[in-house]
RORO-925697 format. One record per residue: x, y, z of N, C-alpha, C in turn; residue in three letters. Coordinates in steps of 0.2 Angstrom, whole numbers, plus 5000, padded with zeros to 4 digits. Example, Ala and Ser with C-alpha at 12.3 -4.5 7.8 and 13.67 -1.06 7.14 Angstrom:
BEGIN
506649725039506249785039506649845039Ala/506449895035506849955036506450005039Ser/
END
This chain:
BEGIN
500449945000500050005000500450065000Unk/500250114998500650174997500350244996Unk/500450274994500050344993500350384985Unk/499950404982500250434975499850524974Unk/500450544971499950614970500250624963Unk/500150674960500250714955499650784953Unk/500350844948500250914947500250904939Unk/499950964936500050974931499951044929Unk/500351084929500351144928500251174923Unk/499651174919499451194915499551274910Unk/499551304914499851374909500651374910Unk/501051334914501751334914502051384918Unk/501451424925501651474930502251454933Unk/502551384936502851364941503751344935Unk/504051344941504651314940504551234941Unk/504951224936504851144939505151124947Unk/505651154950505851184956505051164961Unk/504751204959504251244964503651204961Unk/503551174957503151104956503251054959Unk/503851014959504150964965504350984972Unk/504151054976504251064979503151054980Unk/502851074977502151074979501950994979Unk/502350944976501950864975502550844981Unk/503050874981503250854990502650844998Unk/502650904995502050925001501350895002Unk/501250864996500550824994501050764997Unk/501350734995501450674999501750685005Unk/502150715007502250725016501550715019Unk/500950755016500350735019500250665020Unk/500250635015499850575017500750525018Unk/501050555020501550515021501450445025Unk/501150445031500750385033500550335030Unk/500550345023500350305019500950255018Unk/501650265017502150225015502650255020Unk/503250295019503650295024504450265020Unk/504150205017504750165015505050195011Unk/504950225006505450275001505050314997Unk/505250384995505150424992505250454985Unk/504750464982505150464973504750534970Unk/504850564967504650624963504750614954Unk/504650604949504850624944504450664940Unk/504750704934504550774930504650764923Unk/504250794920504350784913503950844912Unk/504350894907503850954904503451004911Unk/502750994909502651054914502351004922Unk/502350914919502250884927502750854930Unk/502250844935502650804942502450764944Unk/502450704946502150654948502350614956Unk/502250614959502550594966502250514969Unk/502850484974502450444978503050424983Unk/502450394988502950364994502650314996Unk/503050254997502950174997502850165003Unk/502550105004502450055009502649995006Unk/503249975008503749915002503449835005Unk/502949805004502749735002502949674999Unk/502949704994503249644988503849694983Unk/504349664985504849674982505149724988Unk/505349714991505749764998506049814997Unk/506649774991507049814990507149864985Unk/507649914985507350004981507349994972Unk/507249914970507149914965506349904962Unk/506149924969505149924968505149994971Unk/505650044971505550094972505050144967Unk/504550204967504150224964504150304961Unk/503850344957503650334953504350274948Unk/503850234945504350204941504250224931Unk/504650224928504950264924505450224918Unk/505250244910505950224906506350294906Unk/507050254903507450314904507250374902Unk/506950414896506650464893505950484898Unk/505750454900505150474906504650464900Unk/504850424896504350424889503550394894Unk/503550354900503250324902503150344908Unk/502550344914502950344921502150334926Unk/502350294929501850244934501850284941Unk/501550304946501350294952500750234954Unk/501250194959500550134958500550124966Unk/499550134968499650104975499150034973Unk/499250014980499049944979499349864979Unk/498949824976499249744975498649744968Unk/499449694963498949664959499249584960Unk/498549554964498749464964498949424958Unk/498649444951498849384948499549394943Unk/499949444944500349484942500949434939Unk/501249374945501449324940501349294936Unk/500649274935500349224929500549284923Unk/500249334924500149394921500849404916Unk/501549404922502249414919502349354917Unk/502249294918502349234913502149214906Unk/501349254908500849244899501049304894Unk/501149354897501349414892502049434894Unk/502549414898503149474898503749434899Unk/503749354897504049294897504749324894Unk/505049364891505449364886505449454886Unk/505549494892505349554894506049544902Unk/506549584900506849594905506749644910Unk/506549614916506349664919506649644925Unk/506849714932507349714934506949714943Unk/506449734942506149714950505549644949Unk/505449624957505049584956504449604959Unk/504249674958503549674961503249684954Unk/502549684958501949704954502049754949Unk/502149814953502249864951502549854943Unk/503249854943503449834938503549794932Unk/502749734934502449714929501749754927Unk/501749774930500949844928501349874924Unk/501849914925502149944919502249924914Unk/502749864916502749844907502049814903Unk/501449804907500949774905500649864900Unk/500649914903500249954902500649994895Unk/501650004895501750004891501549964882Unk/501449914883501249854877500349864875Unk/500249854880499349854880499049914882Unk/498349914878497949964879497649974884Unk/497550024888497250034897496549984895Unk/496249984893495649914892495949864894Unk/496449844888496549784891496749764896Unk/497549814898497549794905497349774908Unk/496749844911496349834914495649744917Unk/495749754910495349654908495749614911Unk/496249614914496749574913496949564920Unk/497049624926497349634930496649624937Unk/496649604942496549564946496849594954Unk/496549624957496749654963496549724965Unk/496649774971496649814972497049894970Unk/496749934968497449974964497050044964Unk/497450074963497450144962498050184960Unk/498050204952498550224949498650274943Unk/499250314944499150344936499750314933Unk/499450344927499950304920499850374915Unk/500650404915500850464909501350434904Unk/500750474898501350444890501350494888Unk/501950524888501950594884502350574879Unk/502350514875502350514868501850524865Unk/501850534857501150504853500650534853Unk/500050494859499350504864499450554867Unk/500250584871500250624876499550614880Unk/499550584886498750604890499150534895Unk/498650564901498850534909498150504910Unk/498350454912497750394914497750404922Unk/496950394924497050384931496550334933Unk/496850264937496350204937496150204943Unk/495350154943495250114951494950044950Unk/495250014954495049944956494149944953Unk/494149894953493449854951492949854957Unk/493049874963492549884969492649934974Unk/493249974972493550054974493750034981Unk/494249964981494549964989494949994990Unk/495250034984495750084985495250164982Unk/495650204986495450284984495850334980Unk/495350374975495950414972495650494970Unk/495750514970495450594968495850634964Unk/495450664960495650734958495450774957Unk/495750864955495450924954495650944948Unk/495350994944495450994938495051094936Unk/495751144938495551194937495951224932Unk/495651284931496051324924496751344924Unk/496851324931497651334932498051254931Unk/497651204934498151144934497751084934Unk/497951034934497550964936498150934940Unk/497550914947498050884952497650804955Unk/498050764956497750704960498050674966Unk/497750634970498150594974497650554978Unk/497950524983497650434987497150474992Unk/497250544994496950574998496850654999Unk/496250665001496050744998496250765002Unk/496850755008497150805012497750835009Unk/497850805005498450815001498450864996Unk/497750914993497850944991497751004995Unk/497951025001497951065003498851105003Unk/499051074999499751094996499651124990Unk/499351124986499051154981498851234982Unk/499351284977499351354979498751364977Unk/498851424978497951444980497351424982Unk/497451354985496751324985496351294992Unk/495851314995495851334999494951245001Unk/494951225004494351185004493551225007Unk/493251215003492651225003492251175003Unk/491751185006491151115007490551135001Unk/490451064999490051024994489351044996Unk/488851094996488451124998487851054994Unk/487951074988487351014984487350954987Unk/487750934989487650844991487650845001Unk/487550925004487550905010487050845012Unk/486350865009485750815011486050745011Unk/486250735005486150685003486850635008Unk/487150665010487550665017487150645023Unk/486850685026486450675032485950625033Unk/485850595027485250535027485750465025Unk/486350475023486450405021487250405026Unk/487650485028488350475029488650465023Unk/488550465020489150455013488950485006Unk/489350505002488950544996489150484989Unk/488750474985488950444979489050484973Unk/489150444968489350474962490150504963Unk/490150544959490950554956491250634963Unk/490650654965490550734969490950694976Unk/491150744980491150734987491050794990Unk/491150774996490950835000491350905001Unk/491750894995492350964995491850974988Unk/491951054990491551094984492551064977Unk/492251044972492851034967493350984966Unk/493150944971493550904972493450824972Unk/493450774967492850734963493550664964Unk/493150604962493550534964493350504959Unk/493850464960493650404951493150354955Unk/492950324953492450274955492450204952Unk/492050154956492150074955492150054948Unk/492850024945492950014939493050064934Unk/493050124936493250164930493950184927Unk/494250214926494750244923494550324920Unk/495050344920494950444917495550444914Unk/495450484907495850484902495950564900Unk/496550614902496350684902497050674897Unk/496750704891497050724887497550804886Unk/498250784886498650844887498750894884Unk/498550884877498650934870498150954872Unk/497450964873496951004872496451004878Unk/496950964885496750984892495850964891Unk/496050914892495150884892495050824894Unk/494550784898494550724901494150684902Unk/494150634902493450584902493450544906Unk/493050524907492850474915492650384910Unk/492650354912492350284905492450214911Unk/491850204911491950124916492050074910Unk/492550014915492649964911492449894916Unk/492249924919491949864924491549874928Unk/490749844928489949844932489949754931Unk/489749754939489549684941488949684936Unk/488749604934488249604932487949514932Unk/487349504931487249424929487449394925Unk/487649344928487849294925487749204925Unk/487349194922487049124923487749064923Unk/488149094917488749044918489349054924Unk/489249094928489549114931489749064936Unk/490549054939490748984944490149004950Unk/490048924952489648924959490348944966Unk/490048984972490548984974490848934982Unk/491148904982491548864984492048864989Unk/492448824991492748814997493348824994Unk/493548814987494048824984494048864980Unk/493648924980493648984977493849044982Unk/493649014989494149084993494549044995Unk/494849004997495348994998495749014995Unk/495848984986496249024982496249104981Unk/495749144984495749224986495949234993Unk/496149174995496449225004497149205000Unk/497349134998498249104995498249174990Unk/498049214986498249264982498349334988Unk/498049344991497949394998498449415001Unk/498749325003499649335006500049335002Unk/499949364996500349364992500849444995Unk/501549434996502249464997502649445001Unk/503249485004503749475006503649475014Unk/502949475016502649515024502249465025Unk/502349435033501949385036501449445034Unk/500649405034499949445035499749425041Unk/499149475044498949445050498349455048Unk/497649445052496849455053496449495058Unk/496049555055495649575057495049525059Unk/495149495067494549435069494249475073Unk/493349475070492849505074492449435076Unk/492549405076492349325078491649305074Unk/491449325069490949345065491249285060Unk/490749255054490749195050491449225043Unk/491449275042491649315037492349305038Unk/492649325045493349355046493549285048Unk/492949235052493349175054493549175047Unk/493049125042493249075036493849115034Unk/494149175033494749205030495349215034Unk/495249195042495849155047495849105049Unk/495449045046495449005044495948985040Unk/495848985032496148985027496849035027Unk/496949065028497449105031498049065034Unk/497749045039498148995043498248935041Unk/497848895038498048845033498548845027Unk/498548935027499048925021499748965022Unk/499748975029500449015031500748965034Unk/501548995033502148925038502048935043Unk/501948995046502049015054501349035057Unk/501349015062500949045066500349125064Unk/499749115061499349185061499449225068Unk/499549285068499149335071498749355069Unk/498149365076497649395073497449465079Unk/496749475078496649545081496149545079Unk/495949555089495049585091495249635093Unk/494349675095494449745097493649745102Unk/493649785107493249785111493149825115Unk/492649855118492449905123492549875131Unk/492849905133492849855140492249855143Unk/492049805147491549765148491049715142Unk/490749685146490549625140490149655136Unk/489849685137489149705132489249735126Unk/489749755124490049785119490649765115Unk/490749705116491249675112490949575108Unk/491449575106491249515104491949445105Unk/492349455111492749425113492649335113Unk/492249325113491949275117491849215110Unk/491549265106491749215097492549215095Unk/492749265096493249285091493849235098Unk/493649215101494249175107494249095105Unk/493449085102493449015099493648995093Unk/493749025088494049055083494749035084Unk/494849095088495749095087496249015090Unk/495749005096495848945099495948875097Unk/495348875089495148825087495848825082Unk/496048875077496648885074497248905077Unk/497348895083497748895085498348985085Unk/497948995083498249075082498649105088Unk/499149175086499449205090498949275093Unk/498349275095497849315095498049345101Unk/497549415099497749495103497249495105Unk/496749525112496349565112496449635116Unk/496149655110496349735113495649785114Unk/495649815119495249835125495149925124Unk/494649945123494850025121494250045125Unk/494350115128493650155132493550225130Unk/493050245133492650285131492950335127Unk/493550335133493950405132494450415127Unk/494850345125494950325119494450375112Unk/493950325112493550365108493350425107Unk/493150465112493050535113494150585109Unk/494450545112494850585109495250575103Unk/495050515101495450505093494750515088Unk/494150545091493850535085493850585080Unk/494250655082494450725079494850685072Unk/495550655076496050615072495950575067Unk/495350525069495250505064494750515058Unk/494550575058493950615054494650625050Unk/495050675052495750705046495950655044Unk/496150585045496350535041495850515035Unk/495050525037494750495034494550545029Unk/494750595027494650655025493750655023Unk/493350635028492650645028492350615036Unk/491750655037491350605043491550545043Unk/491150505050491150435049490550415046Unk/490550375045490250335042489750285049Unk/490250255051490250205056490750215062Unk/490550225068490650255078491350175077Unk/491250135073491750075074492250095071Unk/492350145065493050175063493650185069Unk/493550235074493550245078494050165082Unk/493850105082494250065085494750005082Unk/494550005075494849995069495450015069Unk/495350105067496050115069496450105076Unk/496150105080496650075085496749995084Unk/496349965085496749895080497249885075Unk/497349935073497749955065498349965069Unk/498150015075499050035077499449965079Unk/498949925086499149865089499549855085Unk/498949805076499349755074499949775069Unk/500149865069500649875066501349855069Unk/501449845076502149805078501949735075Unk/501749695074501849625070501849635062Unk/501449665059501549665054501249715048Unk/501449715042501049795038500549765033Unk/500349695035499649695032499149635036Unk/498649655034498049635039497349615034Unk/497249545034496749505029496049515034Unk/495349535031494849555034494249515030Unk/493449525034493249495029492649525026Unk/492749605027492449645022492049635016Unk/491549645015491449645008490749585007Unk/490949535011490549455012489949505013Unk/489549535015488749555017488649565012Unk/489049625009488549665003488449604995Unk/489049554995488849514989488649454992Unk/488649434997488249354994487649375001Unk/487149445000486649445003486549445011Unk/487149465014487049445021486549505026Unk/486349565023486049595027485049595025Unk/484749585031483849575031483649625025Unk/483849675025483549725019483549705013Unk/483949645010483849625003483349575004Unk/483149555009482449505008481749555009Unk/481749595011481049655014480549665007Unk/480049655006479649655000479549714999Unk/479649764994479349824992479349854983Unk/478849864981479049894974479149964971Unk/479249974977479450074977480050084979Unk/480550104972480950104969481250174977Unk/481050224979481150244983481250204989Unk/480850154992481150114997481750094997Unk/481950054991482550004988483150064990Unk/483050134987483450174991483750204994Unk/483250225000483350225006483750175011Unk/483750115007483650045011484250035014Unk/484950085012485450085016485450145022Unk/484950185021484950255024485150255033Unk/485350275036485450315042485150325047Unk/484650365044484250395046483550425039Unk/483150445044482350445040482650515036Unk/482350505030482450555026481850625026Unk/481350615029480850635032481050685038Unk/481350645042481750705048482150745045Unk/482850725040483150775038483050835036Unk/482250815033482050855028481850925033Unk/481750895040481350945046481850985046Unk/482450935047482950965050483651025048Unk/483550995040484151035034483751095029Unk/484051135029483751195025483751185018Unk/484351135016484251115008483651065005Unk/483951054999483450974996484150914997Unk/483750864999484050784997484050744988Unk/484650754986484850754979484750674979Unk/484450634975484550554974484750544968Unk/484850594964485250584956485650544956Unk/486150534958486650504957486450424958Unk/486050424965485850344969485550314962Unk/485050344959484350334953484750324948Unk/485550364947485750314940485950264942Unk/486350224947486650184948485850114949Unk/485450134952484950074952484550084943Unk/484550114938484450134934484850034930Unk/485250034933485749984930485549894934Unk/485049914936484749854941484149814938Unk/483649844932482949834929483149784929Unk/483549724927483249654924483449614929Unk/483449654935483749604942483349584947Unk/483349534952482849494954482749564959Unk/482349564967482349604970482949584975Unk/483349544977483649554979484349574978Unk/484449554969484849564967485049664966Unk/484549674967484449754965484849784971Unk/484649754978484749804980485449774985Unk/485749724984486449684983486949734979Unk/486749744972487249774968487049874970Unk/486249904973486449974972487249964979Unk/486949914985487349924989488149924989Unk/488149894983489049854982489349934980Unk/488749964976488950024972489050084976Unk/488650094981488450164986488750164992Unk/488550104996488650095003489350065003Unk/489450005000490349975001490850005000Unk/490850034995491550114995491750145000Unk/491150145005491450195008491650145017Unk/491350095016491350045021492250015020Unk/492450025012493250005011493750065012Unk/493450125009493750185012493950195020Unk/493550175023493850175030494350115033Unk/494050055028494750005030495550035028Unk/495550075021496050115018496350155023Unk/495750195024496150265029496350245033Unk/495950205037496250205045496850165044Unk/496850085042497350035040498050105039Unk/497850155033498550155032498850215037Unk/498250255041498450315045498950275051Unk/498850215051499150165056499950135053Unk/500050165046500450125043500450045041Unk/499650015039499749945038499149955032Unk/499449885028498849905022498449815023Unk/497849855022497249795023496949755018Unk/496949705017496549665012495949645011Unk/495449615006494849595007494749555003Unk/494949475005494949435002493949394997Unk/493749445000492749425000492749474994Unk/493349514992493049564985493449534979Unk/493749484979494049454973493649444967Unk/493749464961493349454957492949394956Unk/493349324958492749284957492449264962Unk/492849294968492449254973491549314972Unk/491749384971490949434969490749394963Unk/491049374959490449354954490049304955Unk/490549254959490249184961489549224966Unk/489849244970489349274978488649284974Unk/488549354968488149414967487849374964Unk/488149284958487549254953487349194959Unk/487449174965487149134967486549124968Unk/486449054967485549024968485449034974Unk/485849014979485448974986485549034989Unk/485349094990485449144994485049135000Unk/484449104998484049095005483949015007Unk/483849015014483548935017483648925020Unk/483748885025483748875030484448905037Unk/484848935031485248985036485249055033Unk/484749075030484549135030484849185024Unk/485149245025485649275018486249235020Unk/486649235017487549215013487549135015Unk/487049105015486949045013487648985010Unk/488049005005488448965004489248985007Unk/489149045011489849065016489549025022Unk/488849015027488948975031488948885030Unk/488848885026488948795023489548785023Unk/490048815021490548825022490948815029Unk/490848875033491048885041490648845044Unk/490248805043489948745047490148695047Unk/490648655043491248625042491548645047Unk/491948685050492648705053492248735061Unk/491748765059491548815066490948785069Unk/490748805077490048765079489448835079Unk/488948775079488248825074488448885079Unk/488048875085488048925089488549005087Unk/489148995080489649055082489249045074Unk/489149015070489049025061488349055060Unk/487849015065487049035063486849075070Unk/487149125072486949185076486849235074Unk/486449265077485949325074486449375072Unk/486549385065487149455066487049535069Unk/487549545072487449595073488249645075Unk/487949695072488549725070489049735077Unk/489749795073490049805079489749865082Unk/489149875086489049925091489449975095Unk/489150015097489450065102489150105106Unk/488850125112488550145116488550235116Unk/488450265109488150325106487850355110Unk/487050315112486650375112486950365120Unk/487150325123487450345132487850385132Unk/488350395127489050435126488750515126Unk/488150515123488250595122487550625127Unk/487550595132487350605139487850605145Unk/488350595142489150575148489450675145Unk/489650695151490050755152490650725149Unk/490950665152491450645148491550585142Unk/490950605139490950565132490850615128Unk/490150605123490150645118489750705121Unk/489450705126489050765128489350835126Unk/489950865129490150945126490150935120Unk/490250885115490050895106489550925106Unk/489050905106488150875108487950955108Unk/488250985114488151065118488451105112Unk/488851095109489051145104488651145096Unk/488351095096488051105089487651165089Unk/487251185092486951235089487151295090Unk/487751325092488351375091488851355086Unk/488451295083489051305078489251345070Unk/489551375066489251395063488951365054Unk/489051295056488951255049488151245050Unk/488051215056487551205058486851275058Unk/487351335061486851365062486651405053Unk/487051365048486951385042486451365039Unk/486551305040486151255035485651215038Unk/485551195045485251175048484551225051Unk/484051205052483451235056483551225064Unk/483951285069484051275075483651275079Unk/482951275080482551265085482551175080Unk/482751155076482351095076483051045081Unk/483651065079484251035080484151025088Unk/484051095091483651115098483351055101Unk/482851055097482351015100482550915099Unk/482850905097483250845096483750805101Unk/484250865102484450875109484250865113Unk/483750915115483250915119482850835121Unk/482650805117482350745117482650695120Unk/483350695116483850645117483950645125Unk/484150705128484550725135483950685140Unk/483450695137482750685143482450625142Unk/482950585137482550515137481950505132Unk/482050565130480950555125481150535120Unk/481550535118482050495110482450475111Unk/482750425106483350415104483750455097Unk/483750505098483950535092484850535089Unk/484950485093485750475093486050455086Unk/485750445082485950415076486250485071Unk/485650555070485750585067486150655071Unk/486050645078486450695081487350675081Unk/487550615081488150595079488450595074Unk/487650605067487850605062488350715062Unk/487750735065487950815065488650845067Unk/488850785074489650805076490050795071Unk/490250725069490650715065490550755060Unk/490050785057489950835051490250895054Unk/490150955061490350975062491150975065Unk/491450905067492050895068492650905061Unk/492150885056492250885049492550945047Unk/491950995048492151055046492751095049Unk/492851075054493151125059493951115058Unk/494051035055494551005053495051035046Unk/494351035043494551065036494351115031Unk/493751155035493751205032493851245035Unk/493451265041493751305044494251335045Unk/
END
């Protein structure tokens, strides 16, 4: 894992000097990202920067941006691509190349073949640009197939700039962050914003399976997907030997891995398999709220115990939370999403003394059906999308001075007509809700220095999951992942009601020393007191304090928005 930026100075203002002096600065930011080495290269009026987190291939001959001699070509690549050997074997057999990472078969691959094809071809996590200033002249900028990697850019009359992390363009002269007024709403009712916009006024991200093609002679650029999940009746059933073979691709490098174990069906079967396929001993890593009610120690101990693992439990309090949640908003460079962010990252810190990467089982709900909302009968295409929602869109409405935008949601389910109903509302979620469930694995993972895998997003294990028949029956949704863990694990940890990782919210912002001074300050605040209706915010508070509601969902929605802004724009 690593972090990449790049500048392009478009009227030729800067010195190349003061160019690489600005793509410095964007990677210092996310320096956290990598650490391990640092690389800049320039050609004409760009710059392209990165700094590694060394995996595969340790040594400075998987060092980055990588490069032919003329800079005719030049790569920043974050990520893993797993099938990269097959890939150097079947195409670059007779291709002297001088590292043995990924990286440096992505390049010779992207040199020879057209960004389609590549793309068709390559298999992993990624986030990358690719500049030919021969010929094409124009800079490609990719993303994975399920955006478990993040990338952004900006694109004004002075320059076009990108990178792993929108705090990074706060190194960019003149440019100051402003919030994304249109898509507030649609913020407040789901926590997350979709399509290409975020929550920074100008400031836009590539999305699941796309690629952008910004053409350097006449400064113009296009967006093009090359990859949307879809049915497939001949698609593989999936199988006990189709994730295995996705956790064996997962440990793929030069770094024992370890396991995020929440003791749940998902993250055992992929510490499972894990352990089966490693020489040494797994480590793994729980996380938990001291006292019983709020952890899940008690699965995740039968687990470790049964695989014999080097297992950690790590124990985090209120106060913990209350004061890393500022810090981990600026890693996340947006609200939370999930109160669980918050303990992830300290997970992340633990397991960075053993090791710099960590297999999870993310991903497993949204494709092979595991949460009740894809079984709920409705044929108002308006329910289907709500159906990840937050909170009531009806409250917001009381509660926000703007409109709630759902254009973006509406194209994306737009792309669902010929799909059963579960299958609808499987795929809006892989597209809307999961991005931002993987964005936090990204952030946090690397604000910690350690990069995270998702063995449950491999291309065939999703396509096997999304075309499955037996979604339903006697064990409910992801049907063919507890048939599986029923072999190895006992019923009572496989066929337990799921339920998430919790957090005692609404208690916390009733505690003086929890989130309550948050709570007391929203309605002095002045984001709040812009855009929001203050007698309504008022009154919500007010209910919460007194017990007459639970209004704790949308009111922690409002901190972290407000802790958001104070972060970076203010």
């Amino acid at each position: 894992m690593c972090g990449i930026a790049g500048f392009i100075d478009k009227k030729n203002t800067i010195t190349e000097k003061e160019r690489e002096r600005v793509v410095k600065k964007m990677i210092h930011l996310m320096k956290h990202r990598g650490g391990d080495a640092e690389g800049i290269k320039s050609i004409k009026n760009i710059s392209i920067g990165h700094t590694r987190l060394s995996i595969v291939d340790t040594s400075s001959r998987g060092n980055q941006p990588f490069s032919d001699e003329n800079n005719n070509f030049i790569l920043s690549f974050n990520g893993e691509i797993y099938n990269h050997c097959l890939l150097r074997s079947k195409y670059l057999n007779h291709v002297r190349i001088i590292s043995g990472s990924d990286t440096a078969t992505l390049f010779e691959l992207l040199k020879r073949f057209s960004i389609e094809s590549v793309l068709a071809k390559i298999h992993g996590m990624f986030a990358f640009s690719f500049l030919v200033t021969k010929k094409k002249s124009e800079l490609i900028l990719a993303l994975d197939r399920f955006a478990i990697k993040p990338l952004y850019f900006i694109d004004t009359p002075r320059y076009f700039a990108w990178a792993s992390e929108i705090k990074a363009f706060r190194a960019l002269p003149g440019f100051n962050f402003q919030i994304n007024k249109s898509v507030l709403g649609e913020y407040m009712v789901f926590r997350h914003v979709v399509g290409p916009e975020t929550l920074f006024k100008n400031i836009y991200k590539i999305q699941a399976g796309e690629y952008l093609r910004y053409n350097l002679k006449n400064d113009t650029n296009k967006v093009q997907k090359y990859y949307r999940l879809s049915k497939k009746w001949s698609a593989p059933r999936f199988s006990e030997s189709v994730i295995s073979e996705s956790v064996k691709d997962h440990l793929m490098g030069d770094i024992i891995a370890g396991v995020q174990l929440s003791g749940g069906v998902d993250s055992s079967l992929v510490a499972l398999f894990a352990q089966k396929l490693s020489q040494k001993k797994l480590h793994t890593f729980s996380i938990g709220l001291v006292g019983g009610l709020w952890n899940e120690f008690g699965y995740s101990d039968i687990v470790a115990d049964k695989l014999d693992t080097k297992h950690h439990k790590i124990i985090f309090s209120k106060r913990d939370f209350v004061q890393l949640l500022p810090k981990v908003i600026y890693h996340l460079d947006e609200p939370l999403v999930h109160p669980n962010t918050v303990p992830m990252y300290i997970l992340a810190k633990k397991a960075r003394k053993y090791t710099k990467v960590l297999l999870t089982g993310e991903g497993a709900d949204e494709v092979f059906y595991g949460y009740n909302r894809y079984f709920q009968e409705s044929n108002v295409i308006k329910d289907k999308i709500f159906s990840n929602a937050f909170d009531n869109p009806q409250l917001i409405s009381q509660i926000f001075k703007g409109r709630i935008s759902l254009v973006n949601r509406k194209k994306i389910f737009r792309n669902t007509v010929k799909f059963d109903d579960e299958s609808k509302i499987s795929f809006y979620d892989i597209y809307t809700y999961l991005p931002h469930i993987l964005l936090r694995q990204d952030k946090v993972g690397m604000a910690a220095n350690i990069e995270n895998r998702v063995p449950f997003l491999y291309t065939p294990v999703v396509e096997a999951g999304f075309n499955s028949r037996t979604r339903v029956g006697k064990f409910g949704g992801k049907t063919q992942v507890k048939k599986i863990a029923l072999k190895y694990f006992p019923k009572n940890l496989v066929l337990r009601r799921k339920c998430g990782f919790g957090l005692p919210i609404s208690e916390w912002l009733r505690d003086r020393n929890g989130l309550l001074p948050h709570l007391l300050k929203l309605k002095k605040h002045k984001l709040i007191k812009k855009f929001f209706v203050i007698n309504e915010i008022e009154r919500l508070i007010k209910e919460h304090l007194y017990k007459e509601k639970d209004n704790s969902s949308v009111l922690f929605t409002l901190i972290c928005l407000s802790i958001w802004h104070d972060v970076f724009i203010d």
